[in-house]
TIPA-843251 format. One record per atom (N, C-alpha, C): x, y, z; residue in one letter. Coordinates in steps of 0.05 Angstrom, whole numbers, plus 5000, padded with zeros to 4 digits. Each point is the difference from the previous one (the first is absolute). Layout:
<sites>
XYZa...
</sites>
This chain:
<sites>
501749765000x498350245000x501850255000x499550214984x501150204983x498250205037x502450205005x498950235023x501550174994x498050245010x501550254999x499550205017x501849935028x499850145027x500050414987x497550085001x501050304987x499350155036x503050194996x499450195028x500550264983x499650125029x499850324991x503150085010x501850224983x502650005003x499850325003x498850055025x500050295011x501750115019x501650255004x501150025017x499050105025x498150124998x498350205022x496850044995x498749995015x497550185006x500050234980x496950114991x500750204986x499050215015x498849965023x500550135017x501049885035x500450115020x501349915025x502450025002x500949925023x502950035010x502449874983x502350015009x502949844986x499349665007x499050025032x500049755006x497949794992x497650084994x497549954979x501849784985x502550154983x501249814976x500449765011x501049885026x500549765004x497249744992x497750115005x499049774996x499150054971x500050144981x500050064974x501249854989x503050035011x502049784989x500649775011x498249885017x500549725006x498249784978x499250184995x498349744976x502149954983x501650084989x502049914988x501649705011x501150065021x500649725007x497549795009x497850065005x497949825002x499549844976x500250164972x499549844980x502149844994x503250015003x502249795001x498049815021x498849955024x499849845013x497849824987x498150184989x498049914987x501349834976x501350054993x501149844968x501749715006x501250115022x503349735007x496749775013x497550115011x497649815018x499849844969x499250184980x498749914972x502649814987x501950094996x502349794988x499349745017x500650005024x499849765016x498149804997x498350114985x497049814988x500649934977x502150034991x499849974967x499450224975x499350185013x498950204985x502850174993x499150104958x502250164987x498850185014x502650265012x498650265002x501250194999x498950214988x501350264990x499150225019x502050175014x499250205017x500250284980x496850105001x500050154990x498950365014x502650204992x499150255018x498150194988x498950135008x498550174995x501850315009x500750144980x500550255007x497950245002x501850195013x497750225004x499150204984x498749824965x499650114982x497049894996x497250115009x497749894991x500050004973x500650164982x499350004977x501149724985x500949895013x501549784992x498849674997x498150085019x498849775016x498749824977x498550054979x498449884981x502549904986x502550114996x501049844981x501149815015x500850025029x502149745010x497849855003x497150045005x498149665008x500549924975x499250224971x499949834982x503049854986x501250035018x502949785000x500049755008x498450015024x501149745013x497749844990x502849715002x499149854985x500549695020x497850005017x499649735027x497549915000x499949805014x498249855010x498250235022x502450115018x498150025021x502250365005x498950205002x501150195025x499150015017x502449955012x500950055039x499450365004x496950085013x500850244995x500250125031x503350165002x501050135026x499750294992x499150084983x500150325000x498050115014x500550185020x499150245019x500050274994x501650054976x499950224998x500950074965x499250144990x501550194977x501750284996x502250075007x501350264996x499250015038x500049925024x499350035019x496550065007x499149924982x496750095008x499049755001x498449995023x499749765011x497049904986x498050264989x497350004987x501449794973x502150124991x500449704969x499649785010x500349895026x500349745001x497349834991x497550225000x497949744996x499450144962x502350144989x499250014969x501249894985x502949855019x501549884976x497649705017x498949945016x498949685005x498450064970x498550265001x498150044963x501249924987x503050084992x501149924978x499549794988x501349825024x499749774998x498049764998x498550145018x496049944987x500049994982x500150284980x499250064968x501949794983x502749885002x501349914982x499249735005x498049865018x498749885003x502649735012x502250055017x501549815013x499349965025x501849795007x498849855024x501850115012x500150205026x501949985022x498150045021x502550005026x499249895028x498850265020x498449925015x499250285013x496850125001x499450225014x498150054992x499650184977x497550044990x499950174976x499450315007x499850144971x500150335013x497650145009x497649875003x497950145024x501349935024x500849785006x501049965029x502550025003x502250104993x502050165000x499550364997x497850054990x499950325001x497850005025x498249915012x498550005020x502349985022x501049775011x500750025022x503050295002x500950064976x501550145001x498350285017x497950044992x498150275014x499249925018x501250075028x498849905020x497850075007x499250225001x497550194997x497549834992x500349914976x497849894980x500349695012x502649975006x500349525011x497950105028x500050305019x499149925022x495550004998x500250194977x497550004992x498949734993x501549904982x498349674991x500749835020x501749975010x500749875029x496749995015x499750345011x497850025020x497349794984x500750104971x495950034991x499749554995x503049935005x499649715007x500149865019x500050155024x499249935030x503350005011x501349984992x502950015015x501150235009x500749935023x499950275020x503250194993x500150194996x501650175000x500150275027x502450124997x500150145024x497750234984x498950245021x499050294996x502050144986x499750194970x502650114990x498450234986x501750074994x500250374978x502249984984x499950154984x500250134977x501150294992x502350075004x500150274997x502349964978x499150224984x500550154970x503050125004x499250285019x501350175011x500750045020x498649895026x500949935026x497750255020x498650144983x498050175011x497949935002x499149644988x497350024996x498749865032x497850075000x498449895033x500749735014x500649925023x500549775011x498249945020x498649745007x498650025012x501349595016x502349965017x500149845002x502049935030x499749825012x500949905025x503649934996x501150205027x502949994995x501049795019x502249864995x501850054973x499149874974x502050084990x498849994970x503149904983x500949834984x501650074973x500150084972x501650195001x500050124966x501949914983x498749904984x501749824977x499550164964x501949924987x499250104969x497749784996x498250144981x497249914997x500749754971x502750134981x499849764976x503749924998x500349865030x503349844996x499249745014x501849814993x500949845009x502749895021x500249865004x502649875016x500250145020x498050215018x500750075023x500650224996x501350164971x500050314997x499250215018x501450105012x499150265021x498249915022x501649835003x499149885034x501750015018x499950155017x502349965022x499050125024x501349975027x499150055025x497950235001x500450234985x500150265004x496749914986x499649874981x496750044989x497749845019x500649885026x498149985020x500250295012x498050224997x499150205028x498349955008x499950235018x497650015032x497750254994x500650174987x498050224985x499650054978x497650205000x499450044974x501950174981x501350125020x501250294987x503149764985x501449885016x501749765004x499449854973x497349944993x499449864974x499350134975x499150295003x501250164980x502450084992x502450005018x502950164990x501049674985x499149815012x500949734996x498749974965x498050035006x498949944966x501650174982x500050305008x501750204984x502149944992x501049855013x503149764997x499549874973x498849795006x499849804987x498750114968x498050184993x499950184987x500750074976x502650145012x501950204990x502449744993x500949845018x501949844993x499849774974x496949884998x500149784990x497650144982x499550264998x497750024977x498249884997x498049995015x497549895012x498650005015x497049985001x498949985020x501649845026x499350045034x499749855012x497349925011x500949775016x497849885015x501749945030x496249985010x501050105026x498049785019x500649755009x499249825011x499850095028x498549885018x499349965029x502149795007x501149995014x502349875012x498749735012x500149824995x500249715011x501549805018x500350105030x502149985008x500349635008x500649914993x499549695009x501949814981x499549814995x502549674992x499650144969x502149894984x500250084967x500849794984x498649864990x501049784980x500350004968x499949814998x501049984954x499149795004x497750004975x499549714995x500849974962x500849785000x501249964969x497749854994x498749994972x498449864978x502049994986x499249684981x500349844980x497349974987x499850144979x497049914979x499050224998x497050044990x497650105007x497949965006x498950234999x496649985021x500549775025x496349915006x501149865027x500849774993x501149924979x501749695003x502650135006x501350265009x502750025000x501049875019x502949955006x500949855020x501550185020x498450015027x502350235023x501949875008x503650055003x501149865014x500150085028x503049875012x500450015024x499450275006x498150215024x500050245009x502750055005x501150304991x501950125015x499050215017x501550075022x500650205011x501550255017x499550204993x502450195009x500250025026x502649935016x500950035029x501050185014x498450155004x500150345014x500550025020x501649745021x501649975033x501950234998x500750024977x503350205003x499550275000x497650184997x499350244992x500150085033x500950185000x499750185028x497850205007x499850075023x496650035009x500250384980x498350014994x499050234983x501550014969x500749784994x500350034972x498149804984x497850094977x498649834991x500849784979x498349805020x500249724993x498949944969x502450124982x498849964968x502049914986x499149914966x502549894988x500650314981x502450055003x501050334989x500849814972x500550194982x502349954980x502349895008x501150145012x502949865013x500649715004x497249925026x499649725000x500249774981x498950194971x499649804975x502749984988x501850244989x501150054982x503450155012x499750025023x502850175009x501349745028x500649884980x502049685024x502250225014x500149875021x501350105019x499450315022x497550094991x499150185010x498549905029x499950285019x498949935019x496949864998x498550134982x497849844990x498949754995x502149834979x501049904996x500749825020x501750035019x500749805021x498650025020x497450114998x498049935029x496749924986x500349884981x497249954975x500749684994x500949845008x500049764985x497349795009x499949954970x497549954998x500649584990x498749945017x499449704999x497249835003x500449705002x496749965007x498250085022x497050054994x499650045013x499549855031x499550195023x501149855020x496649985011x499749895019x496749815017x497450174989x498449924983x497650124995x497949775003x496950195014x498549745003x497750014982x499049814984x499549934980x497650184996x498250225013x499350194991x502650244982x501950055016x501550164984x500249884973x501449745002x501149964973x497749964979x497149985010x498149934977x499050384992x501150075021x499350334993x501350144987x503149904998x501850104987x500549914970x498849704992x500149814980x497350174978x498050095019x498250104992x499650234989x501750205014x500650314985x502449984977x502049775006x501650024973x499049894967x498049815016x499449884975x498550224986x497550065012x497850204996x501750204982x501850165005x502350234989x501049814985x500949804987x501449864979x496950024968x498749945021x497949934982x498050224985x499850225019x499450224989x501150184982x502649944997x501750174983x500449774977x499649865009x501149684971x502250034990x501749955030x502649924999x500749704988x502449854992x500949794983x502049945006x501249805007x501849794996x502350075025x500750195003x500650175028x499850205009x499750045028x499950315011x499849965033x500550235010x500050005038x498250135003x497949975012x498250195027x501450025021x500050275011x501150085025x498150035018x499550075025x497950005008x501250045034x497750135019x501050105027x496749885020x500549825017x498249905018x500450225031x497250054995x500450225023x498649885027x499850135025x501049825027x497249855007x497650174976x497149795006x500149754975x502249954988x499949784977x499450034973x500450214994x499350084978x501350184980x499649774974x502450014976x499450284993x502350244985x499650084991x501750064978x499749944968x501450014978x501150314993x503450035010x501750174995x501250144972x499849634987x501550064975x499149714984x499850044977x499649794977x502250064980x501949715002x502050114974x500149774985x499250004976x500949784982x502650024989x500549834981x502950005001x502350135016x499749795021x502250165027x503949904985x501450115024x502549934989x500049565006x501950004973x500549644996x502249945019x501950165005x502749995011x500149695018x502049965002x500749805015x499050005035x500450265003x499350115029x499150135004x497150064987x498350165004x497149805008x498450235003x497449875025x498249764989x500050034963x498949744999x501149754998x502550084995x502349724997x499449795027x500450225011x500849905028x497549875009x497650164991x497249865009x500149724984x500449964980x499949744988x502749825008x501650085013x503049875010x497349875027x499350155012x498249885025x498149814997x498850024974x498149754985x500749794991x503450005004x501249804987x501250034962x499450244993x500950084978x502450144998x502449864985x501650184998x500350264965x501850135004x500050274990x499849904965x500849844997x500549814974x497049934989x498049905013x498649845003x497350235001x500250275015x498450155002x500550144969x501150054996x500250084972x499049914975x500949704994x498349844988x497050004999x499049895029x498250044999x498050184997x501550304997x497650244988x501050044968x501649964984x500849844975x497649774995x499750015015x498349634991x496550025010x499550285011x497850055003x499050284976x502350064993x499750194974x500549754975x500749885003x499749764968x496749944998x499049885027x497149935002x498250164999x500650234998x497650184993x499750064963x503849994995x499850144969x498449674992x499849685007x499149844989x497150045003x498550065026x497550065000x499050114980x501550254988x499250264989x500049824969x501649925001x500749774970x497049744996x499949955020x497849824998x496750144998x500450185012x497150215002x499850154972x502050074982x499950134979x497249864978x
</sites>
């Protein structure tokens, strides 16, 4: 079988900080990891980059020439909105690759709009706003976090976007703003346990693995218990070394059917595919509430779904394949339904 692992070969954000670039540029070596998983099966494969030229994009799909793309691209020229127009591309040229497609790559990218269809399908999300400009009315229970309203990987998250007031969550949004060119949003704070649940598949036949979750013993008393950017993307940071995240630890079988229940529900509402993480925060009366929906999360060797499927008994080799081999079965479905 003919592959063609395509990533995005960006150096930076096209908007945010210097340090933003690190997880920009880790997909790069994710797709070596992704390819050496695919060799190991037997599979020819060609790693193919995507530079930060959209205009480009129609002619390189109409290049490749595989069975199947492996698709790792997150971004185009740093804009994270391409990521669900090159999944179009690839729609329109009518190939088979892995992942979800671009309604559910441009939905969960808007958190705003993931938290609206979230609510209107019963899955609980925190109380949030919306500010443009950082002037418009708030009407909500502090604390609160302010996050960019259309990034991924944790972008403009750090200690400083949990406050305690209103005035506190305006200079904060004005931040985020001005820095990352965007709306923010502005969540009710959830102060309680934080997990990742990994899917394999779609709708409700998907498969959840082993629960992870984040171990917040090391945080010291008045600093909030959250996962920053740092935690994700800056190794060796103080962040970083007080966030490690493993299985989860004693839940009693209301939690975990409550927690199984809001990830699936958020997989299924957005019609996510073949992989993705729900994040999600159980607060001190038991109750899930969906933080984040990300499909196509990072593949890396040591990242949160690896590791969730290393806990199921899947290794990194093996997890790969198998979402390769759940994008073959759909392009056959689609072949048989024609």
């Amino acid at each position: 079988m003919r592959v063609a692992v395509v990533y995005n070969l960006d150096d930076a954000l096209a908007g945010g900080t210097a340090e933003d670039a690190v997880a920009v540029q880790a997909v790069q070596a994710c797709a070596r990891s992704v390819a050496d998983a695919l060799t190991a099966h037997g599979a020819t494969v060609a790693l193919v980059p995507v530079r930060p030229e959209p205009k480009r994009l129609l002619r390189l799909v109409a290049e490749l020439d595989c069975d199947l793309v492996f698709n790792l691209v997150e971004s185009v020229g740093g804009d994270p909105q391409l990521e669900a127009a090159f999944a179009g591309t690839l729609e329109l040229a009518g190939l088979a690759y892995t992942g979800s497609g671009p309604r559910t790559l441009a939905l969960s990218l808007d958190k705003p709009l993931t938290r609206t269809l979230l609510a209107a399908a019963g899955v609980r999300v925190p109380r949030g706003a919306v500010l443009e400009t950082g002037d418009e009315p708030l009407a909500l229970d502090y604390p609160v976090i302010v996050k960019p309203a259309r990034e991924d990987a944790s972008h403009g998250i750090e200690s400083a976007s949990v406050v305690a007031s209103e005035a506190a969550a305006r200079e904060r949004a004005r931040l985020v703003i001005e820095r990352y060119r965007q709306p923010a949003l502005i969540e009710e704070f959830v102060d309680g346990r934080e997990f990742n649940l990994a899917l394999l598949g779609a709708g409700d036949a998907a498969e959840i693995l082993s629960f992870g979750e984040i171990d917040f013993a090391l945080f010291p008393a008045g600093v909030p218990r959250i996962v920053t950017y740092a935690s994700k993307w800056l190794e060796g940071s103080e962040d970083w070394n007080r966030t490690p995240s493993g299985g989860a630890k004693a839940l009693t079988e209301p939690e975990r059917v409550e927690l199984e229940r809001a990830a699936r529900g958020a997989w299924c509402a957005l019609g996510g595919r073949d992989y993705g993480r729900v994040d999600l925060r159980l607060d001190r009366s038991g109750r899930a509430f969906v933080i984040d929906v990300n499909p196509n999360p990072d593949l890396s060797v040591d990242a949160g779904l690896a590791l969730a499927a290393q806990r199921s008994g899947m290794n990194h080799a093996r997890l790969v394949w198998r979402i390769a081999e759940l994008a073959l079965a759909r392009r056959l479905a689609r072949s048989r339904d024609a």
